[in-house]
MARVOBA-378399 format. One record per atom (N, C-alpha, C, O, CB): residue in three letters; x, y, z. Coordinates in pm, whole numbers, plus 50000, padded with zeros to 5 digits. Glycine has a CB too. Example, Ala and Ser with C-alpha at 12.3 -4.5 7.8 and 13.67 -1.06 7.14 Angstrom:
REM residues 2
ALA513194943150780ALA512304955050780ALA513204967050780ALA514244966850846ALA511314955350905SER512854977550708SER513674989450714SER512905000350787SER513415011450804SER514084994050572
//
This chain:
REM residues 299
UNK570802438232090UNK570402434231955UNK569172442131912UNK568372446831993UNK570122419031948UNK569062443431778UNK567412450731747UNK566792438731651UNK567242429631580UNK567442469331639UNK565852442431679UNK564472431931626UNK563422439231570UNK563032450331608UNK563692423431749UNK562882431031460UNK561792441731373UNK560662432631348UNK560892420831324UNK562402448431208UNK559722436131352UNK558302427231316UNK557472438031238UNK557552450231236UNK557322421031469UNK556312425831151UNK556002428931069UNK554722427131071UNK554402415831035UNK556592425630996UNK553772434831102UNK552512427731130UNK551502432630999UNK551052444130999UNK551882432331296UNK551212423530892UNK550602429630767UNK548882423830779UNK548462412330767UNK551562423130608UNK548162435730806UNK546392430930858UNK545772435530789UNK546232442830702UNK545682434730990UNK544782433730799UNK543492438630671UNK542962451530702UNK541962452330631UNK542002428130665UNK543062462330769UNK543002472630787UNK544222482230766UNK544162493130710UNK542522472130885UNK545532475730828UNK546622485630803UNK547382471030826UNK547012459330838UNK546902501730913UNK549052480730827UNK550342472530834UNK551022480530919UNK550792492530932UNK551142469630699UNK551962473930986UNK552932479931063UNK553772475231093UNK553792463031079UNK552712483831147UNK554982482331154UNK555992479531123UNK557162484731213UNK557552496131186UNK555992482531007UNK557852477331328UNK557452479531493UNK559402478031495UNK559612466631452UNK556022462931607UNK560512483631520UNK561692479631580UNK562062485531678UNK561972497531704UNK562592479531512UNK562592475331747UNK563322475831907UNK564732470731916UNK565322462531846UNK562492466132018UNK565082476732007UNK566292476632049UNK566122468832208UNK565432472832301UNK566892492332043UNK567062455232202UNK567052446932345UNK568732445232376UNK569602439632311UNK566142429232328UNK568782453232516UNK569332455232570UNK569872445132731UNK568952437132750UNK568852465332552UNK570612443832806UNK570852438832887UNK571802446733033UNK572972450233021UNK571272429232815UNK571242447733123UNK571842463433193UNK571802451933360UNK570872443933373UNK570212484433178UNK572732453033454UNK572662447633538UNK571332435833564UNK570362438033636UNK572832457333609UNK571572422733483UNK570922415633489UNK569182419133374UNK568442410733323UNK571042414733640UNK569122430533373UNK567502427133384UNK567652430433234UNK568452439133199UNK566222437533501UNK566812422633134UNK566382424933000UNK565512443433011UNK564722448033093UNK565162409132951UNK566172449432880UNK565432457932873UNK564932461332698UNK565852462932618UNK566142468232953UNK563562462232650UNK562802465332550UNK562582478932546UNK562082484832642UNK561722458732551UNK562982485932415UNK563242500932425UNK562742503232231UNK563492501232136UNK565382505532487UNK561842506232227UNK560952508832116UNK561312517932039UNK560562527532056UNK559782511732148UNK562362520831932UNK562822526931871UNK562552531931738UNK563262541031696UNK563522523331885UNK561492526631656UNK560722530531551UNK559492528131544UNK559412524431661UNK561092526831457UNK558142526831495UNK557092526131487UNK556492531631380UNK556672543831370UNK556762529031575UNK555602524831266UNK555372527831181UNK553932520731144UNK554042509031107UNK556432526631118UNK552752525531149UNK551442520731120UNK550902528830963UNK550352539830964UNK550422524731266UNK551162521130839UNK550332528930729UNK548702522430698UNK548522510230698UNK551302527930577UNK548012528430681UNK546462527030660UNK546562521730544UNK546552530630459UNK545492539530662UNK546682508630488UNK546402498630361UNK545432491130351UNK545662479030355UNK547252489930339UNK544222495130337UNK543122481630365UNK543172472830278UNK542152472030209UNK541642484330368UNK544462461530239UNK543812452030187UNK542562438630180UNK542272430030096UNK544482450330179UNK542012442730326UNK540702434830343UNK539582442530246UNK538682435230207UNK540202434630516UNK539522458330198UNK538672458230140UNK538452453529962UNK537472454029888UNK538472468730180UNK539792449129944UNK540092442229811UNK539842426729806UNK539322421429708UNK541562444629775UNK540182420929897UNK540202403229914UNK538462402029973UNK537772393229923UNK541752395630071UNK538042408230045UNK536572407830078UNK535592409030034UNK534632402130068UNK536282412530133UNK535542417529953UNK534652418529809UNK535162406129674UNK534452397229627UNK534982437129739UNK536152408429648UNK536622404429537UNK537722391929557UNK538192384929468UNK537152416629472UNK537922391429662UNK539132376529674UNK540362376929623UNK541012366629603UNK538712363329599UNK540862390629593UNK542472393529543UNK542212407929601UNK541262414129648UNK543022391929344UNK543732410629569UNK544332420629609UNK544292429029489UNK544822422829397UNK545572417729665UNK543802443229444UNK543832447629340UNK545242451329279UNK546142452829362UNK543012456629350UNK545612453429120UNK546382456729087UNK546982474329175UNK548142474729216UNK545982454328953UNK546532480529184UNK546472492529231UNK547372491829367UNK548402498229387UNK544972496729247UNK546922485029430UNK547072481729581UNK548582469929552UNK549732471429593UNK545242472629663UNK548182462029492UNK549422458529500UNK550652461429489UNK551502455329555UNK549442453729464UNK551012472429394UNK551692483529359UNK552182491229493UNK553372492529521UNK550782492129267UNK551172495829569UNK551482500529678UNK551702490529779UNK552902493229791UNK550632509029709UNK551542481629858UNK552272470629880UNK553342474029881UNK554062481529947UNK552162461329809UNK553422465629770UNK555012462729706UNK555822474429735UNK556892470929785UNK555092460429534UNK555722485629724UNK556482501629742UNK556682497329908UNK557812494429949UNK555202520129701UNK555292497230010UNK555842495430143UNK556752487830202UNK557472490430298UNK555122493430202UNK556662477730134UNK557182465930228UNK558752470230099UNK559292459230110UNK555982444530229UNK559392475630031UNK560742480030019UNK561002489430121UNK561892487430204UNK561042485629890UNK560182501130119UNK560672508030244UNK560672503730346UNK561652508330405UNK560222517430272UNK559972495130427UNK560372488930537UNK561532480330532UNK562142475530628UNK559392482430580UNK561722479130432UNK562842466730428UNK564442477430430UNK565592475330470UNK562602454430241UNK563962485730383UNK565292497630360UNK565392503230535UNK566362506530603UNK564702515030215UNK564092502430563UNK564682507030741UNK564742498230809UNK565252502430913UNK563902516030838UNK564352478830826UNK565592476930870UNK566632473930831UNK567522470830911UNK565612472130926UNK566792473930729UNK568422478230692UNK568962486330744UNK569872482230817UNK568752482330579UNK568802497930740UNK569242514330817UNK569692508030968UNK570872507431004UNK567522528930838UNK568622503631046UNK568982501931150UNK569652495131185UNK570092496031299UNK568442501431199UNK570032484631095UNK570432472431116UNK570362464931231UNK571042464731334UNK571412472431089UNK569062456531177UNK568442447531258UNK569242435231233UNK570002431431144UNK566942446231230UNK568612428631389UNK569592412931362UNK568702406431349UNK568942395331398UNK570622405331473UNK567662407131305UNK566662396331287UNK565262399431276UNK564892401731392UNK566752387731389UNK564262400631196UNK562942402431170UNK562462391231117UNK563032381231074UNK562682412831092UNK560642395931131UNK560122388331122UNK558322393831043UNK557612401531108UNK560412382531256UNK557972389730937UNK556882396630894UNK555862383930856UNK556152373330800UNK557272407430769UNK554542389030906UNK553492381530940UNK552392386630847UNK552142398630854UNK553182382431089UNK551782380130771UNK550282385330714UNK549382377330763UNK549772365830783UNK550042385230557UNK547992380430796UNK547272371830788UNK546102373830731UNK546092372930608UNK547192367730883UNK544742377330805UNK543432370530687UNK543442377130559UNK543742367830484UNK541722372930740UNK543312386930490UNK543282391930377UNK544172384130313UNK543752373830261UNK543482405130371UNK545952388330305UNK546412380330247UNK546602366630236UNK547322361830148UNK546972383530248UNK545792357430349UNK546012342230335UNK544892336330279UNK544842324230257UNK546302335030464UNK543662346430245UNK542872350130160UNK542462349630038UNK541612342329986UNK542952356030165UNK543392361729974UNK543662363629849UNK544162354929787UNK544842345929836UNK544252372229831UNK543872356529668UNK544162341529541UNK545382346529508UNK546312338629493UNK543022338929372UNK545562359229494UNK546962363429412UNK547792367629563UNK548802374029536UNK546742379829271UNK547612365529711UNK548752369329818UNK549872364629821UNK550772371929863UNK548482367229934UNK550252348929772UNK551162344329796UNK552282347729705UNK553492349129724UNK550882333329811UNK551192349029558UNK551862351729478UNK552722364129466UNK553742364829398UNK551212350229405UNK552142375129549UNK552252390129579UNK553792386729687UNK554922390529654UNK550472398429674UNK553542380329794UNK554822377329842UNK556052368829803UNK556912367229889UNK554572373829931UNK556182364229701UNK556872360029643UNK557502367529551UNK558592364829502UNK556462352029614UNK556712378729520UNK557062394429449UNK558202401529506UNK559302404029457UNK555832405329467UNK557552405229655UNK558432412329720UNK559652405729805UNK560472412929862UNK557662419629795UNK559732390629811UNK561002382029812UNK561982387029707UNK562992393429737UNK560672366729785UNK561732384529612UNK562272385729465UNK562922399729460UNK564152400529456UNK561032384229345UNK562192410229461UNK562892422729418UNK563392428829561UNK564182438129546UNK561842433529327UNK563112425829682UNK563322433029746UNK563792427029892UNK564242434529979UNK562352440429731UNK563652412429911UNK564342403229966UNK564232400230097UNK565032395330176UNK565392405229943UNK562722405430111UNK562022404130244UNK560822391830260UNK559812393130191UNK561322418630270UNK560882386330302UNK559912370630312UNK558842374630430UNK559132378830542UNK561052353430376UNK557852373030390UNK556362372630449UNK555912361030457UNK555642355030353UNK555362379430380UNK555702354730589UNK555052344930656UNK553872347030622UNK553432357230675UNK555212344230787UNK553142341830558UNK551172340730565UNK550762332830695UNK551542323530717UNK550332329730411UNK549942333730769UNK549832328330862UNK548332322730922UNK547592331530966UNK550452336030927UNK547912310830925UNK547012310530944UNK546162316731087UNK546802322931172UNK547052300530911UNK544652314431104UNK544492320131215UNK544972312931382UNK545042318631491UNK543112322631198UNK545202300731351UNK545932292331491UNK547102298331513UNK547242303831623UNK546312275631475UNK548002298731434UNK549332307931410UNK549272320631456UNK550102323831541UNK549712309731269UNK548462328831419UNK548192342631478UNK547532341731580UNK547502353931595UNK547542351531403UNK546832337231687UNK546562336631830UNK547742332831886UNK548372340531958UNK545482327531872UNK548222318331853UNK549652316131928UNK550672327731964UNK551112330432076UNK550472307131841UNK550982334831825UNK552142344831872UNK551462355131970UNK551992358432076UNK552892353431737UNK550142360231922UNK549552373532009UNK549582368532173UNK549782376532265UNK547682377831955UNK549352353732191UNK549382350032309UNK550932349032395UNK551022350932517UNK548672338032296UNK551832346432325UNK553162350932356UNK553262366332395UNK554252367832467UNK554032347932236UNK552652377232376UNK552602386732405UNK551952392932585UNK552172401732668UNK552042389532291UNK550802377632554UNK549822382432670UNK550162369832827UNK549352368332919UNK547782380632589UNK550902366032822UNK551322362032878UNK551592363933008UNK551402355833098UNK551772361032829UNK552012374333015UNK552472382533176UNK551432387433246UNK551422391233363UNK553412396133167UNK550242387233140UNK549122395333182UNK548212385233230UNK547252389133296UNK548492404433070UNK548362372233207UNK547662359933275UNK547782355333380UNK548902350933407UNK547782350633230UNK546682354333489UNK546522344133620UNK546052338233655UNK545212334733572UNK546432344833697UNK545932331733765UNK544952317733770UNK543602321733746UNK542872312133772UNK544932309433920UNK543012330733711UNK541812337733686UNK540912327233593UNK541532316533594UNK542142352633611UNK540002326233533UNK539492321133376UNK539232334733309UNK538832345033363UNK537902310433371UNK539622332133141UNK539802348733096UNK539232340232955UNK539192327932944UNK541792359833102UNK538872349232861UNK537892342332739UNK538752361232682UNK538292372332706UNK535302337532774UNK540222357232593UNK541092361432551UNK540092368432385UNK539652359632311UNK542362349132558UNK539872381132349UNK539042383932282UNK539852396932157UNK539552408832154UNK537842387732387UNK540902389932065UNK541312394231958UNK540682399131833UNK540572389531756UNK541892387131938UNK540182410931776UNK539432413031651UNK539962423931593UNK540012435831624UNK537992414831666UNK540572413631449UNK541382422431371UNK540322427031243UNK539102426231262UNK542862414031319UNK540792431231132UNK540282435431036UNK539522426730968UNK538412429330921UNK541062440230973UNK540082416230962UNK539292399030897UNK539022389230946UNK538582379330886UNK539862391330816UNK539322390631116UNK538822376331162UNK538922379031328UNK539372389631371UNK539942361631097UNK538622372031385UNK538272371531504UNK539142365531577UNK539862362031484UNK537202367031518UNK539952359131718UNK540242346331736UNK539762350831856UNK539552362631885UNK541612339331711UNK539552340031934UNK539242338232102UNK539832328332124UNK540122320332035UNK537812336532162UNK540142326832252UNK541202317932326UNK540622316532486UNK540562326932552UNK542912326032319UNK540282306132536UNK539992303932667UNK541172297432774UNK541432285432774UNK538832295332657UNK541892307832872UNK542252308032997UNK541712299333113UNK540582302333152UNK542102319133022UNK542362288333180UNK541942282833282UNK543512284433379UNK544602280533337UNK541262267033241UNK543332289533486UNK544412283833594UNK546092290033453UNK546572279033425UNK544042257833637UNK546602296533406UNK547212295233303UNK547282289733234UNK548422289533190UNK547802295433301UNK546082278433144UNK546112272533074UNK545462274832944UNK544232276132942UNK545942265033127UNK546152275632831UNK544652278332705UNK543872268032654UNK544042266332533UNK545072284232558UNK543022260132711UNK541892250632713UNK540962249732558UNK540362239732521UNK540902256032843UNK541032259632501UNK539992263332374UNK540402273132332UNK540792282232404UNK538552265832391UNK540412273432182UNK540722281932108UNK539922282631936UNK539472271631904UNK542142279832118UNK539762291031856UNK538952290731782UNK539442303831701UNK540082312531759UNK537642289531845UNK539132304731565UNK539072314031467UNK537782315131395UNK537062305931354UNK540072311531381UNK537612328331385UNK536402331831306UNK536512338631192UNK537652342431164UNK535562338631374UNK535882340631138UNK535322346730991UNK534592365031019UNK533852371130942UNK533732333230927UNK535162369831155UNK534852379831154UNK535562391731158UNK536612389731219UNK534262378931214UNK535502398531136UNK536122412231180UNK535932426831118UNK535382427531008UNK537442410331172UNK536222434931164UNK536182450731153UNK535872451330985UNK534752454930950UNK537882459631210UNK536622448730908UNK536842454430819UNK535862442530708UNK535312444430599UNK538472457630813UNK535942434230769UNK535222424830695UNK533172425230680UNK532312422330598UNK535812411130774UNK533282430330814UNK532042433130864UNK531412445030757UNK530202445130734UNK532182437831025UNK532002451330717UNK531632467830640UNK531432458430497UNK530572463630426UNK533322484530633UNK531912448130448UNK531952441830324UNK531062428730306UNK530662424730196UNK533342438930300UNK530852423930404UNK529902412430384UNK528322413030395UNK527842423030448UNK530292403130476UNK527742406130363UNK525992408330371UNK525752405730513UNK526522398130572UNK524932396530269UNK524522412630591UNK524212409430700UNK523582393930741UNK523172389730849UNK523472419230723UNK523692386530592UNK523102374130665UNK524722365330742UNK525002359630847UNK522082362330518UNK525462369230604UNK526762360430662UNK527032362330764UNK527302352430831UNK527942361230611UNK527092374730825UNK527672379930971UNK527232377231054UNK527762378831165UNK527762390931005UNK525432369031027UNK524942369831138UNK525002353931143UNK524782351131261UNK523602378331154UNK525152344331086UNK525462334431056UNK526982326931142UNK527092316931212UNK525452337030918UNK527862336131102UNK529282335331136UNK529152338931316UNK529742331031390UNK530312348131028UNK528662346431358UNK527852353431498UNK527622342331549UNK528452335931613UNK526422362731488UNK526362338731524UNK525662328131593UNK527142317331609UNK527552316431725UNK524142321331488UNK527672312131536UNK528632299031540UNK529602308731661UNK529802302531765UNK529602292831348UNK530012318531658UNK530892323231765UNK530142321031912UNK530692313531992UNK531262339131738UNK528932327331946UNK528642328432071UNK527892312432074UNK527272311332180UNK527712343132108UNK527812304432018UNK527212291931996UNK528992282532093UNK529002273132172UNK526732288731767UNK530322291532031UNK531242279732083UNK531412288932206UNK531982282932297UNK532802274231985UNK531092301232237UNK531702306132396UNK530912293132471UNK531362283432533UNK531072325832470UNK529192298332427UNK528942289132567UNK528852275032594UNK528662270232706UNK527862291932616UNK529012267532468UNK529372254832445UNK530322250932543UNK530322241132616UNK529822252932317UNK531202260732532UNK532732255532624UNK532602262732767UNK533272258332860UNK534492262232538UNK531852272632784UNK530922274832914UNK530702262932978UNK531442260333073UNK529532280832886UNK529552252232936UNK528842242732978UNK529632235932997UNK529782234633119UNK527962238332919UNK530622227532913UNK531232216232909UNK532352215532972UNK533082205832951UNK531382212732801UNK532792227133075UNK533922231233076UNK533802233333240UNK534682232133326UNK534232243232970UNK532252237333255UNK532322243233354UNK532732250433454UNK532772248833576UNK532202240733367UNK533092260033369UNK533262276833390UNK532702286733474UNK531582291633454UNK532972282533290UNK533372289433557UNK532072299533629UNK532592316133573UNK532602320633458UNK532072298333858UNK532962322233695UNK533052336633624UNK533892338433531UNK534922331733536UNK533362346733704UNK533692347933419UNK534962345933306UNK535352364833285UNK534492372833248UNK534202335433108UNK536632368133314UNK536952379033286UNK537572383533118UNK538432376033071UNK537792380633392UNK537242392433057UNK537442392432897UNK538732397432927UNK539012402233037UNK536392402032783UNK539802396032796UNK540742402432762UNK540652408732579UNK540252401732486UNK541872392532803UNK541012419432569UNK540582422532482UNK542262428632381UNK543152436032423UNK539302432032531UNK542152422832267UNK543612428032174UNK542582433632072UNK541402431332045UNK545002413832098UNK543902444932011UNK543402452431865UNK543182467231876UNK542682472931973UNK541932446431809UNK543622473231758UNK543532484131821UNK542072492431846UNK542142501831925UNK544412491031756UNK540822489731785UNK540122496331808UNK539702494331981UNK539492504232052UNK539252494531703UNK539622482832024UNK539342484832124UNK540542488732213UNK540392485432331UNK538662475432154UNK541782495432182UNK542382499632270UNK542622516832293UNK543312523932367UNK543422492132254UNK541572519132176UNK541002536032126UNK539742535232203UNK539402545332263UNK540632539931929UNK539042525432209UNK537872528532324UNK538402526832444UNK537782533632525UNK536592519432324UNK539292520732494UNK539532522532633UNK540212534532657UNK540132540732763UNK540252511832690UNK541182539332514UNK542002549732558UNK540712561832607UNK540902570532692UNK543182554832421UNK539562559832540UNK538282573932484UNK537392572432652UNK536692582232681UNK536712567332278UNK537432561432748UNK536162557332799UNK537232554632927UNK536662558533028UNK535092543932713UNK537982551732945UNK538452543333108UNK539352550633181UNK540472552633133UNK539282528133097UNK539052555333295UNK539662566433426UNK540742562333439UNK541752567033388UNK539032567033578UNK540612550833526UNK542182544733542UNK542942536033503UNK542902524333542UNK542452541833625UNK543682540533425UNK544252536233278UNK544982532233309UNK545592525733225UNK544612543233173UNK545672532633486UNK547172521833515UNK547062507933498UNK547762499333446UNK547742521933670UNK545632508333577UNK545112490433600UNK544692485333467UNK544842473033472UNK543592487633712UNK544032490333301UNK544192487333211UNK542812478833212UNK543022467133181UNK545482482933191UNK541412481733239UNK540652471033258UNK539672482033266UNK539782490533354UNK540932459633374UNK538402482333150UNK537332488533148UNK535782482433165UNK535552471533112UNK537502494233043UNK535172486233205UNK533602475833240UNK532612474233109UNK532312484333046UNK532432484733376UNK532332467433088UNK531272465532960UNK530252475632972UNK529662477432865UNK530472450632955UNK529842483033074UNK529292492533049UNK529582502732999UNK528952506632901UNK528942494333110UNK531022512733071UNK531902520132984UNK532032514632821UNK531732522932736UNK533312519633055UNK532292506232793UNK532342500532656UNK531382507532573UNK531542516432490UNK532052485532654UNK529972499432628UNK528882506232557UNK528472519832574UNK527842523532475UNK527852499932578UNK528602528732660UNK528312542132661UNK529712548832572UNK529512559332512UNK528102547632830UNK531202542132566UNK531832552432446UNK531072549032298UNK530852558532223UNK533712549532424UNK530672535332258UNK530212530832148UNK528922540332127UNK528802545332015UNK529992515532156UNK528032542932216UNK526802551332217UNK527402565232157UNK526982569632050UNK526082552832378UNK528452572132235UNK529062582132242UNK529502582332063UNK529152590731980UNK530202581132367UNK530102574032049UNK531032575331861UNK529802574131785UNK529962577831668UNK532402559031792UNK528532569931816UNK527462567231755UNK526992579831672UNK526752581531552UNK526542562531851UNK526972587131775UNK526312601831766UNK526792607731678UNK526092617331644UNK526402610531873UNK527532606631632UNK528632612331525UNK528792608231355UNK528932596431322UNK529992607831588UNK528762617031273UNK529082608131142UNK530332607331135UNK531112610831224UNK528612612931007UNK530712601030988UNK531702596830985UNK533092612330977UNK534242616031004UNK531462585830865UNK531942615230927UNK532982630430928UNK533172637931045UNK534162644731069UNK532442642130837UNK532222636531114UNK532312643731251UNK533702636631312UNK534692642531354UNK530782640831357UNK533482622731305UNK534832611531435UNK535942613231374UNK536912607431422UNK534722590931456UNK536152621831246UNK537412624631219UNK537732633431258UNK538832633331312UNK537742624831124UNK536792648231250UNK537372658731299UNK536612664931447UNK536692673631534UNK537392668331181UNK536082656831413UNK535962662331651UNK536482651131729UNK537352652031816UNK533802663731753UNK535932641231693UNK536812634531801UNK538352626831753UNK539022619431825UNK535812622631868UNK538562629531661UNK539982628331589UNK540222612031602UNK541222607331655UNK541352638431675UNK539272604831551UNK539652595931494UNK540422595431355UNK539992602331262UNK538742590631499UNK541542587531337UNK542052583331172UNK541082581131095UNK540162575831156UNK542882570431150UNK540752583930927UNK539662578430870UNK539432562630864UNK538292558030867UNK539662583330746UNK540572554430856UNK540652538730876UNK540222535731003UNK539382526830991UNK542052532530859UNK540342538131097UNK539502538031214UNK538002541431256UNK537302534431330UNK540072544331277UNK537672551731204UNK536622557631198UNK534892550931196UNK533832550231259UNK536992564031094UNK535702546631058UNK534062535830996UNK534392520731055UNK533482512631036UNK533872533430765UNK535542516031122UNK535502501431159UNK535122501431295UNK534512491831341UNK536842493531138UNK535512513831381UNK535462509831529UNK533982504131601UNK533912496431697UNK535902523131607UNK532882509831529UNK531612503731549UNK531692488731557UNK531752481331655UNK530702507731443UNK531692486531446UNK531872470431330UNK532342461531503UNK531852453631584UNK533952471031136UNK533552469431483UNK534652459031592UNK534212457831738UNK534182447131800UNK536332465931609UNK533762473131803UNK533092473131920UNK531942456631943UNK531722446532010UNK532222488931910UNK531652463031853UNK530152448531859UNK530432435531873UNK529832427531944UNK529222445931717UNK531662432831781UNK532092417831837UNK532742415831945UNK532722404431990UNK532862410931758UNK533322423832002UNK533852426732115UNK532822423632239UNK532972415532331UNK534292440832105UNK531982430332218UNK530832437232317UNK529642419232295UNK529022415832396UNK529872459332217UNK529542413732215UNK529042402632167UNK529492385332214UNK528802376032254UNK529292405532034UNK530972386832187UNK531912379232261UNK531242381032378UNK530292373532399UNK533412383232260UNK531542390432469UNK531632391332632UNK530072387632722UNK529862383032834UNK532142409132671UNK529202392132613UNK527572393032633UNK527562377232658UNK527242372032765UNK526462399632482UNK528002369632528UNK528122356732548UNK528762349332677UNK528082340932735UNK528732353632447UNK529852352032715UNK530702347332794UNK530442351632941UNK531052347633040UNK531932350932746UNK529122363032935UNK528612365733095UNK530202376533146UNK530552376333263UNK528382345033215UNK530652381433085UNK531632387533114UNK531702400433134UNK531412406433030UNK532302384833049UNK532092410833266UNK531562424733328UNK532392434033300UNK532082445733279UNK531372425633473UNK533892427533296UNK534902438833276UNK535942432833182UNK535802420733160UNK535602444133420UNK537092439833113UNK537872434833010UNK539252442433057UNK539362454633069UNK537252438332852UNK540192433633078UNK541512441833073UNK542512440332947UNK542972429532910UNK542332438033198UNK542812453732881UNK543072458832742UNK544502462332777UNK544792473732815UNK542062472032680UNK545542451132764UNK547392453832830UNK547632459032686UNK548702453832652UNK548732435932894UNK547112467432574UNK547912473432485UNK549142462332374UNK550172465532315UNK548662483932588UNK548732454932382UNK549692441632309UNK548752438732169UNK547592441232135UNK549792423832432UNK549822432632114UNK548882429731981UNK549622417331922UNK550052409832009UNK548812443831856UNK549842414031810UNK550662402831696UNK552232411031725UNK552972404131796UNK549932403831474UNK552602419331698UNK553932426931651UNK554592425831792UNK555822426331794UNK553742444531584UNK554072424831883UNK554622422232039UNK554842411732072UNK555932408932123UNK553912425432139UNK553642400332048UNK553812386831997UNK554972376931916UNK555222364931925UNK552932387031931UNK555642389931818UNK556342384031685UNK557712390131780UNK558822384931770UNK555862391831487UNK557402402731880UNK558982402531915UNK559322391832025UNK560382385632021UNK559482417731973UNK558622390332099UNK558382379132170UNK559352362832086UNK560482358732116UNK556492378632169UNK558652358832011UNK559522352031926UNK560912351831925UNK561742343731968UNK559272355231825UNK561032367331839UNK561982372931785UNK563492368731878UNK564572363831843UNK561522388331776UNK562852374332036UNK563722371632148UNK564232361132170UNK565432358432172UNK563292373732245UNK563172353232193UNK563512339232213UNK564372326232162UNK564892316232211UNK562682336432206UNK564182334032006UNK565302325331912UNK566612335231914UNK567692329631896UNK564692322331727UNK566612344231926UNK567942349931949UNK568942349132058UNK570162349532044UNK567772360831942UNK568102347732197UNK568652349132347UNK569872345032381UNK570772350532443UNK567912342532438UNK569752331332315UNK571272325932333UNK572452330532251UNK573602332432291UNK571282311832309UNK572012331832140UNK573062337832032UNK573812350332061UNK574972353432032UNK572372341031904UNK572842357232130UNK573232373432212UNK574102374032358UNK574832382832404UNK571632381432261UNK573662359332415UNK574092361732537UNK572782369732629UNK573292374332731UNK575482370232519UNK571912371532625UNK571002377332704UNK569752367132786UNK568912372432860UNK570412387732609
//
């Protein structure tokens, strides 16, 4: 069967189909399109609390062409997710109800409990009896999730992220900050927690591990590496990290922003090293995807 997800974020959108297969017993996931366009609608809903006319326009154009490829491929089932920007915006829902209408693709808005749940469907395999303080930062918001023995014990959404960070005043951020590392160690104490290993989703931090970490089988970089690539992108303007170290321009100006909450989280949580399994929401959503299909397929 093929499966398509839709992951629509405040920095970009993307737009992920696979092909699931079944071969002497063992399930097999075989990644057959991939499509990431640079749309910041967080910098429209963050300033201003809608989505501009401009942008919406373009929108609306993407999400037909995505809808025309999976058609092409013919998928048996998708699934498209927005979250902070558009659950945000005053005019998002209305915007998806747009592209229902002409083009006959339905967008889930999703709150932030909703979007940890699925990303955690993703991370799953990557969990052990360890304690892990699960450290997601997208374009508009934050989530963390606390690991006990395989269990998720605490969970929380924030008001932070990459893209949001470049748009808000430094008091809010630092405001919104404090309440984050205020609930790590809250649930530190009360919880009594001893060592806590980070896990880290999103892509900027999976461009610093790609930029900073030797052995990339085991997938797990030290907070020090962290901060010496962040030192490293420092050095650089914005024009330089595009063309020497070939960052995307949408990447470019957020990866700082994002490093820090990253690097902030973990400071909080007493945490030394982070393992980065490359998963995100859209892995999460195929995850899903599978699950309600399995039987219908026979797999």
């Amino acid at each position: 069967m093929k499966l398509a997800a839709v992951d629509i974020g405040s920095n970009a959108i993307r737009l992920q189909i696979t092909n699931v297969t079944k071969f002497n017993g063992q399930i097999n996931f075989k990644r057959v399109e991939y499509v990431r366009f640079p749309l910041r609608l967080g910098n429209d809903v963050f300033n201003h609390k809608m989505i501009s006319p401009a942008n919406e326009a373009k929108f609306i154009k993407l999400m037909q062409a995505f809808k025309l490829m999976i058609d092409l491929y013919e998928v048996d089932d998708y699934m498209v997710c927005a979250t902070s920007a558009m659950r945000e915006s005053k005019n998002g829902r209305d915007i998806a109800a747009k592209v229902l209408a002409q083009h006959g693709l339905k967008i889930n808005i999703i709150d932030g409990e909703k979007e940890a749940f699925i990303i955690n469907k993703a991370l799953w395999s990557y969990i052990d009896d360890k304690t892990y303080l699960h450290i997601d930062v997208g374009g508009g918001s934050t989530e963390l999730n606390l690991y006990v023995n395989k269990e998720k014990i605490a969970s929380k959404s924030f008001k932070i992220g990459s893209v949001r960070t470049l748009q808000t005043t430094q008091n809010n951020n630092a405001q919104v900050w404090g309440k984050m590392q205020e609930w790590i160690q809250t649930n530190m104490k009360l919880k009594k927690l001893g060592l806590i290993s980070a896990i880290g989703t999103g892509g900027n931090i999976n461009k610093i591990f790609d930029m900073g970490a030797t052995k990339k089988s085991k997938r797990v970089i030290s907070i020090e590496k962290i901060e010496k690539v962040i030192d490293h992108i420092s050095q650089y303007s914005l024009e330089e990290r595009i063309n020497l170290l070939q960052l995307n321009p949408d990447r470019a100006d957020v990866i700082i922003p994002a490093s820090n909450i990253y690097l902030t989280a973990m400071k909080a949580a007493k945490a030394k090293r982070m393992l980065v399994p490359d998963v995100g929401l859209k892995d999460g959503l195929m995850t899903v995807l599978f699950e309600r299909n399995q039987e219908k397929f026979g797999l």
